[in-house]
C-alpha positions as CSV (number, residue, x, y, z in Angstrom):
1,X,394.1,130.4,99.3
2,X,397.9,131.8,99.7
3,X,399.6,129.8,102.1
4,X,403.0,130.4,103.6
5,X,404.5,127.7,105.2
6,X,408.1,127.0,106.5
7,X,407.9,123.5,107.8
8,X,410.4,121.0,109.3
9,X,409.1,117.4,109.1
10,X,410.2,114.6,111.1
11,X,409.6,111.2,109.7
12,X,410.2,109.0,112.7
13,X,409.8,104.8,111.9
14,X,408.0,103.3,114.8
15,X,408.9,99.8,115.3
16,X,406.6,98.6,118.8
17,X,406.2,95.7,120.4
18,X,404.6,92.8,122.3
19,X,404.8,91.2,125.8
20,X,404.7,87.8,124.6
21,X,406.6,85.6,121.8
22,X,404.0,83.8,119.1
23,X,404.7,79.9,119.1
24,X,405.7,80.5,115.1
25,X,408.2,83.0,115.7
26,X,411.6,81.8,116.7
27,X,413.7,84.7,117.7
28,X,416.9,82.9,118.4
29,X,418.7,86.3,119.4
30,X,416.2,86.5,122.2
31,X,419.0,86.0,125.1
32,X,422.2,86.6,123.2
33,X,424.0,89.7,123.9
34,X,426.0,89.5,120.9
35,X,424.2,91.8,118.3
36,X,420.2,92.4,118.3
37,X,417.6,90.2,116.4
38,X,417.2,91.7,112.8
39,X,414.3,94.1,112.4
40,X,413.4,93.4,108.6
41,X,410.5,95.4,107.8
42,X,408.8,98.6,109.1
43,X,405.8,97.7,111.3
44,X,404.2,101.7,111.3
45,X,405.3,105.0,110.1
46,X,404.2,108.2,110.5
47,X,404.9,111.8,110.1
48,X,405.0,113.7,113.0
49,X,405.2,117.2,112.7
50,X,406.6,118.5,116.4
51,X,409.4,120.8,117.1
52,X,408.2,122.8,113.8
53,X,408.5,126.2,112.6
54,X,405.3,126.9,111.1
55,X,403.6,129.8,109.2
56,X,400.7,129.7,107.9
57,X,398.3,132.5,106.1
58,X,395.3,130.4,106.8
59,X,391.5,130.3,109.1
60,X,392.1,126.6,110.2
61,X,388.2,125.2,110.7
62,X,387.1,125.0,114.5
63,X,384.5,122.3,113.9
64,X,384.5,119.1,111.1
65,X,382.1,116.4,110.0
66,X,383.3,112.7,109.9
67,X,380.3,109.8,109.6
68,X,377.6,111.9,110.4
69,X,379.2,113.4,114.1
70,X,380.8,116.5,114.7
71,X,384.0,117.1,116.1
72,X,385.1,120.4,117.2
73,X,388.2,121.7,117.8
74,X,389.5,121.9,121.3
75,X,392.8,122.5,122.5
76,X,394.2,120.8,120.1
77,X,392.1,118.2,119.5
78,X,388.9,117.4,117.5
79,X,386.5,116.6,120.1
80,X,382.9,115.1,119.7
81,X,380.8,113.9,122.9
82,X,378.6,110.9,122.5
83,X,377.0,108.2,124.2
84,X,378.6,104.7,123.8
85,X,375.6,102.2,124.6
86,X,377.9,99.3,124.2
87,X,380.3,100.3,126.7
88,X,379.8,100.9,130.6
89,X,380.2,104.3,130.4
90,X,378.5,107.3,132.9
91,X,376.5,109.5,130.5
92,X,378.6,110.9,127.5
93,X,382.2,110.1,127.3
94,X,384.4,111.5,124.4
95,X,385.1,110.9,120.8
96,X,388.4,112.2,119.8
97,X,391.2,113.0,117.1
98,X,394.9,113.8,118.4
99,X,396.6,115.5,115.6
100,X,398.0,118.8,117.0
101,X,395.0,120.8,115.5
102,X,396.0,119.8,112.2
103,X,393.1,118.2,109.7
104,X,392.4,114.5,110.4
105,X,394.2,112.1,108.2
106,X,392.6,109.8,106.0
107,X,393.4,107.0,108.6
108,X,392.2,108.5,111.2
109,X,389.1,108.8,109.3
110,X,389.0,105.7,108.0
111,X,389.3,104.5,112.0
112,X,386.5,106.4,113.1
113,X,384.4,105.3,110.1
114,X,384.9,101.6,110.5
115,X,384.7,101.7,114.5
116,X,381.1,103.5,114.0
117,X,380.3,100.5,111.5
118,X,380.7,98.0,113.5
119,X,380.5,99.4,116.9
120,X,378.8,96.9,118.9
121,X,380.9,94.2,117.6
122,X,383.9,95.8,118.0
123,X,382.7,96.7,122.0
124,X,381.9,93.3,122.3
125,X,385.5,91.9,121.8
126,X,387.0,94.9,123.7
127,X,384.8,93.6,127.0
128,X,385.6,90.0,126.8
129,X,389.8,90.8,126.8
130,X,389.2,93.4,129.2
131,X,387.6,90.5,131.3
132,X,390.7,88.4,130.5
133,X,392.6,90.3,131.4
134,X,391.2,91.5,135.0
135,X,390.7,87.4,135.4
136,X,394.6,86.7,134.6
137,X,395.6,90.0,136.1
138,X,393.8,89.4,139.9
139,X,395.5,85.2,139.3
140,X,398.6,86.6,138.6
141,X,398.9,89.3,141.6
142,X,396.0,89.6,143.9
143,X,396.8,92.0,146.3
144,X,396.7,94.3,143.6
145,X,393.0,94.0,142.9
146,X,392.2,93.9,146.6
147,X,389.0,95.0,147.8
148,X,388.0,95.2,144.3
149,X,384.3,93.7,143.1
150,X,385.4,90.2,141.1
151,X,383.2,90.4,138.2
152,X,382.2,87.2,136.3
153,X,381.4,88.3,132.8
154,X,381.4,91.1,130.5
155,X,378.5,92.6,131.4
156,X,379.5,93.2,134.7
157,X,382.5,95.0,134.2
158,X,380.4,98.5,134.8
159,X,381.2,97.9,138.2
160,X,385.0,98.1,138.2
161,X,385.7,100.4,134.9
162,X,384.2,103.1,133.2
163,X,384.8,104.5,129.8
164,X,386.4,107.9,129.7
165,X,387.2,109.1,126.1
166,X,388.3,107.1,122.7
167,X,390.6,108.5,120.2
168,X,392.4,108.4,117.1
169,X,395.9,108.3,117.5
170,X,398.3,109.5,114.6
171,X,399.8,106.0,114.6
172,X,398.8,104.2,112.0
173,X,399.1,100.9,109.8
174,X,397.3,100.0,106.6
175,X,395.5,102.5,105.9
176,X,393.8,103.0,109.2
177,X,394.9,104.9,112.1
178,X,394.7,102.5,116.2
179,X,392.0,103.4,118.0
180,X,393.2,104.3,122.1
181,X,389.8,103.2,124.7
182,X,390.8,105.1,128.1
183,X,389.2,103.3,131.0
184,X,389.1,104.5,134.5
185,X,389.3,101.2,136.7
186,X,389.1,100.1,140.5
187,X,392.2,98.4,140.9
188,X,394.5,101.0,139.6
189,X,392.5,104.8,140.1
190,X,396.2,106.6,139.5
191,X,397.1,105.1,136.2
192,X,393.5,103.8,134.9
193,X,393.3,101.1,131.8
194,X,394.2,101.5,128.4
195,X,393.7,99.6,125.1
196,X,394.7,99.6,121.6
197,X,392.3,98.7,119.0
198,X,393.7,98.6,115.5
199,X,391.0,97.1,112.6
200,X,388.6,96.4,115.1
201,X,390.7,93.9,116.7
202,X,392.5,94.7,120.4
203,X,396.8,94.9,120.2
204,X,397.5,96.3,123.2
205,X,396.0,96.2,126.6
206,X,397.7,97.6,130.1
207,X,397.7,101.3,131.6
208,X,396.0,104.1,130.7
209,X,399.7,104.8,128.2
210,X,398.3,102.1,125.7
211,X,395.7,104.4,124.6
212,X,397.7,106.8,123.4
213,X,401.2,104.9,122.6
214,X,400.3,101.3,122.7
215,X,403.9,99.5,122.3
216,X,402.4,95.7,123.4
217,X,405.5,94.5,125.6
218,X,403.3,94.0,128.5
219,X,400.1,92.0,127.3
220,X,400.1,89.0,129.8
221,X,399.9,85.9,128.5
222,X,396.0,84.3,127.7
223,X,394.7,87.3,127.6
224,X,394.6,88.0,123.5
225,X,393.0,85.2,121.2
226,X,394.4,84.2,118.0
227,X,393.0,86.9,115.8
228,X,394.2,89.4,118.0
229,X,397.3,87.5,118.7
230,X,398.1,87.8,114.5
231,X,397.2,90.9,114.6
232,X,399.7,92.1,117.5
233,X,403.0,90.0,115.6
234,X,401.7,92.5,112.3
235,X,402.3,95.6,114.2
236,X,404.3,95.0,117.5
237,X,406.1,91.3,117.2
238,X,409.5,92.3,115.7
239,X,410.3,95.1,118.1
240,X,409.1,93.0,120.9
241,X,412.1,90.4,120.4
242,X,414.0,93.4,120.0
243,X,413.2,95.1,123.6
244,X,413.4,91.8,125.2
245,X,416.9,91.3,123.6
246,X,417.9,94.0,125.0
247,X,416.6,93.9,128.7
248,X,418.2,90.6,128.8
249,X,421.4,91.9,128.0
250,X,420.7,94.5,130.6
251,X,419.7,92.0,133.1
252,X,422.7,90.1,132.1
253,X,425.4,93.3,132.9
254,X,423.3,94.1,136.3
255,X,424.1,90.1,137.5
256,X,428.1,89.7,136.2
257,X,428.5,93.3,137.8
258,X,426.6,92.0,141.3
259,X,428.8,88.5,140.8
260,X,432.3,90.6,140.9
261,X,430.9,92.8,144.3
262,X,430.3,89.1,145.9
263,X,433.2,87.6,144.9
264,X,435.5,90.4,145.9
265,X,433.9,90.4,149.6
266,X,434.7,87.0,149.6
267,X,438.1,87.3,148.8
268,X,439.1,90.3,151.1
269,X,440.9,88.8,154.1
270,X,439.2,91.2,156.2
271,X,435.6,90.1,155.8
272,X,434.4,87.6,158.3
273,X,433.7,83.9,158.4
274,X,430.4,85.1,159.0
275,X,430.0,87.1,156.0
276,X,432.0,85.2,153.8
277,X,429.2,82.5,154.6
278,X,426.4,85.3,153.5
279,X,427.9,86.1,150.7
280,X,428.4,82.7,149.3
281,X,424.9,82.1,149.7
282,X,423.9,85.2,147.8
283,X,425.8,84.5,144.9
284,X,423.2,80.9,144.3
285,X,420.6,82.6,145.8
286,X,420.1,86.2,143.9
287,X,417.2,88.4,144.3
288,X,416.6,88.7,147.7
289,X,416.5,91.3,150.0
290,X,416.2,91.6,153.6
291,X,414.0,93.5,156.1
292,X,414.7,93.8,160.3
293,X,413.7,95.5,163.2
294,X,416.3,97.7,165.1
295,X,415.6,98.9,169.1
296,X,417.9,102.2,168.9
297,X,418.1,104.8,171.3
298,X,415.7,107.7,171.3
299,X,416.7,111.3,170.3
300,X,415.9,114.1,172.4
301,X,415.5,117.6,170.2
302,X,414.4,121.0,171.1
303,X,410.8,120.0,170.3
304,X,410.8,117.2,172.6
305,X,411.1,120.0,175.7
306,X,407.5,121.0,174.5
307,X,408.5,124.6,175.6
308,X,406.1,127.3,174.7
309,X,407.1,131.1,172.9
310,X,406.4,132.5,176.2
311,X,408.9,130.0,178.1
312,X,411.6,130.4,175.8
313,X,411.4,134.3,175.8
314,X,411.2,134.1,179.7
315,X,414.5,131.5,179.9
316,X,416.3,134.0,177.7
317,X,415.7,137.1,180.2
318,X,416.9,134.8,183.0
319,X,420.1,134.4,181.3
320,X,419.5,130.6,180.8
321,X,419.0,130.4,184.3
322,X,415.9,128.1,184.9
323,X,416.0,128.6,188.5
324,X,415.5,132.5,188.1
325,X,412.4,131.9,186.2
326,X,408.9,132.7,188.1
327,X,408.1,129.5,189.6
328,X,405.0,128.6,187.7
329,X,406.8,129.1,184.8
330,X,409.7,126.9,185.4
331,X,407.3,124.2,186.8
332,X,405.2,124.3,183.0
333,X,408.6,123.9,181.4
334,X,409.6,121.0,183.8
335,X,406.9,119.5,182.7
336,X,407.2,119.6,179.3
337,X,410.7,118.0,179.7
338,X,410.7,113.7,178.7
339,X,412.2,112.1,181.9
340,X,413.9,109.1,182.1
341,X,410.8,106.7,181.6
342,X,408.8,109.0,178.8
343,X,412.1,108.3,176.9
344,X,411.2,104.6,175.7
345,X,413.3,103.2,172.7
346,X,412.6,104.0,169.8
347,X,412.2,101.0,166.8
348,X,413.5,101.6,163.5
349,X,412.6,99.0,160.4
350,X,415.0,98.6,158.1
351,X,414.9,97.0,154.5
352,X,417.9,96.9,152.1
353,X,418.3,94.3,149.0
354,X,421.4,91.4,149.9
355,X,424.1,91.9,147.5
356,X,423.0,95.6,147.3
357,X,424.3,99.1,147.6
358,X,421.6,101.0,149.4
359,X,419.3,100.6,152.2
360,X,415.9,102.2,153.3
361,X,415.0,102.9,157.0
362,X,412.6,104.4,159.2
363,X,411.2,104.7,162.6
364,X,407.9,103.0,163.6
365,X,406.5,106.3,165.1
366,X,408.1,108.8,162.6
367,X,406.8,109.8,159.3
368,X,409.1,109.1,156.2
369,X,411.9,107.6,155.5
370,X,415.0,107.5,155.0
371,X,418.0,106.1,152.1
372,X,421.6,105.2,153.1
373,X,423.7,104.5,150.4
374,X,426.9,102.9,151.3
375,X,428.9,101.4,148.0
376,X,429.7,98.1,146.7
377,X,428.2,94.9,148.9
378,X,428.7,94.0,152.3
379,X,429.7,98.1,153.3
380,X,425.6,98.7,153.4
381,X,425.6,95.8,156.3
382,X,428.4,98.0,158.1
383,X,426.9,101.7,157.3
384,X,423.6,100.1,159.1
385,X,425.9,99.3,162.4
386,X,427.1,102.5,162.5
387,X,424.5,104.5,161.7
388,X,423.0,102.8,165.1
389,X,425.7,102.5,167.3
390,X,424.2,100.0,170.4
391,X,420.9,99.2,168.5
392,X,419.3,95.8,169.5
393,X,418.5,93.9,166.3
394,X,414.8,92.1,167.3
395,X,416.3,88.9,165.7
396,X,412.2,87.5,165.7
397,X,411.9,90.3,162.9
398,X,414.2,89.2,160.3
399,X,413.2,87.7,157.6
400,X,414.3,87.4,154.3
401,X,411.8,88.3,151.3
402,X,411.8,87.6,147.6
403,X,409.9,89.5,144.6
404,X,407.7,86.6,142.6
405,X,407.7,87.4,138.8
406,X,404.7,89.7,137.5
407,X,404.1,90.5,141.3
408,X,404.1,93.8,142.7
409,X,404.5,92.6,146.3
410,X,407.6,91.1,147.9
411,X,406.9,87.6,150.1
412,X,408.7,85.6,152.5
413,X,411.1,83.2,152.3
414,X,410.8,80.9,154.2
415,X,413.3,77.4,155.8
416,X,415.9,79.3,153.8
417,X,419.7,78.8,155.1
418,X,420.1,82.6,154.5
419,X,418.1,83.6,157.0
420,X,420.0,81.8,159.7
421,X,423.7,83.5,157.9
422,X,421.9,86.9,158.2
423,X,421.1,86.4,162.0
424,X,424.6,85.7,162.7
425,X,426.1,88.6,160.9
426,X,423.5,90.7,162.1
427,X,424.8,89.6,165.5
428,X,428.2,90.1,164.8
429,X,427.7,94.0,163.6
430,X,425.7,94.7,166.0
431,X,427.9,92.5,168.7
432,X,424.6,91.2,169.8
433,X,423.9,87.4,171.3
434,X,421.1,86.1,169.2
């Protein structure tokens, strides 16, 4: 068959890798900034063929056959619906090739093929890490998980995930293409559960991103056994060491830059004893952030009159005279005005991180919020006094709060010695008596 084709192909090298460093490896770049760990070896490759200019004189086939199931063409995708009896799963869920409508490879294939072949054992495996990794997950940060069913075993997962579609991905090592399981789960509806399976073995497990570009940084720890563990160093373990090489030299310039902000307030001869005190504790005690409670004055706007269409149109005939008005009219829009004792304070919360740039804000009986970004550390502290001139810190509310590792949530602090410098330079902006 004639076929005219004008094709650019990009070979891109993928080098991917794993949230966790294998007791044999010793990446002794991991931490110096002063060049990256050496990437020897290529862990996948493969060609993809975006951003092409394609012609081609040719009936492309809308339906294939690959171990016995068909897989149709859809959208770009070869698509075959199936029941998976080894994993919880409502009804059918989908079987699928991403290739950009192009012919499945031969590892792609090949992945389908062996996954059919030893389906059940292959399931098997996926459950138990899945259940690892829910058990070390919920350990690791339980408000995340919740309200969510704690399930015991493998076989009782059904009641917090369910399988949504499996496909072939165009990544590929060995001869055979990773396999990406797309899970809908409890604990996280938005971003749903993901996980790589590469030679019937899991290598990446996480959000609903690993099952179509698994890259393993995030695995936690305990949650991969040893065979999987071997597997993961084959195809993610060098670029792993690489990424965390380089977040640490990221880390690294974030800290020296927040160390020359401190240390400058603290020289200034116009910052306070007060501060100076603050600001000396923040430099041995990074990380934190600090959240308030403000009594401000309220604000009175247009809507707060309550007047109706018919009101306004009748104040503007009277010439703005409310007197002139017709006298039930004037007594609805009297009313509608806030007097002295409907006008109760208002409370505003307030959060910014210590050492920071930027602080969030918003009133209690208000939706949204709002950002104030003020520059280098302490003007945020100032830009909060004067955004509220005569606002009554609630000194009861402070409270300084910290971010554990792995956790989403930010806790308490508490009998630290910066909460009582915050109160007094709270105090002192706001020229408040704590």
């Amino acid at each position: 068959m004639l076929k005219f084709k004008l094709m650019l192909t990009l070979r891109l090298t993928y080098v991917k890798g794993f949230g966790r460093q294998p007791a044999a490896a010793s990446p002794g770049h991991v931490g110096e900034c002063g060049s990256p760990p050496t990437v020897s070896s290529v862990v996948y490759s493969q060609t993809v063929l975006r951003n092409i200019v394609s012609i081609e004189a040719t009936t492309v086939a809308k339906s294939i056959t690959i171990a016995g199931l068909q897989f149709i063409l859809d959208k770009g995708r070869w698509c075959h619906r199936r029941e998976f009896p080894f994993l919880p799963s409502a009804d059918e869920s989908q079987f699928s090739i991403d290739n950009e409508a192009r012919m499945p490879s031969a590892a792609q294939i090949a992945a389908i093929t062996e996954f059919l072949r030893k389906e059940e054992s292959i399931c098997k495996a996926m459950l138990e890490t899945i259940l690892r990794y829910v058990q070390v997950s919920r350990n690791t940060d339980p408000s995340w998980f919740a309200g969510v069913p704690t399930v015991n075993s493998a076989e009782s997962l059904g009641r917090i995930i369910e399988l949504q579609d499996i496909g072939a991905m165009e990544i590929e090592r060995d001869g055979e293409a990773l396999l990406g399981v797309y899970f809908s789960c409890e604990w996280d509806p938005e971003h749903g559960l993901g996980v790589a399976v590469h030679q019937g073995l899991v290598v990446d497990i996480g959000n609903a991103d690993v099952s179509f570009e698994p890259n393993g940084i995030y695995v936690p720890d305990g949650v991969l056994d040893a065979a999987q563990t071997a597997a993961w160093e084959k195809l993610f373990g060098e670029y792993y060491r690489e990424h965390q090489w380089r977040e640490q030299c990221q880390k690294k310039a974030i800290e020296d830059e927040r160390l020359i902000h401190l240390q400058r307030a603290i020289d200034d001869p116009k910052t306070s004893s007060a501060l100076r005190e603050l600001t000396q504790l923040l430099i041995v005690n990074p990380g934190l952030a600090l959240q308030f409670t403000l009594e401000v004055k309220p604000t009175i706007s247009l809507s707060d009159f309550r007047l109706t269409a018919q009101s306004i149109k009748a104040l503007k005939a009277a010439a703005g005279n409310i007197m002139a008005l017709d006298p039930q009219i004037r007594n609805e829009m009297m009313q509608g005005m806030p007097t002295q004792e409907s006008q109760r304070p208002s409370m505003v919360e307030v959060f910014c991180w210590l050492g920071g740039e930027f602080a969030m804000w918003h009133h209690t009986e208000r939706v949204g919020s709002s950002r104030l970004v003020a520059g280098p550390w302490p003007r945020v502290l100032v830009a909060l006094a004067n955004q509220w001139p005569g606002g009554k810190p609630q000194f009861q509310s402070v409270t300084i709060l910290n971010k554990p590792e792995n956790s989403h949530d930010l806790c308490p602090v508490t009998d630290t010695p910066v909460r009582t410098a915050m109160i007094a330079v709270i105090s002192e902006l706001f020229q408040t008596a704590s």
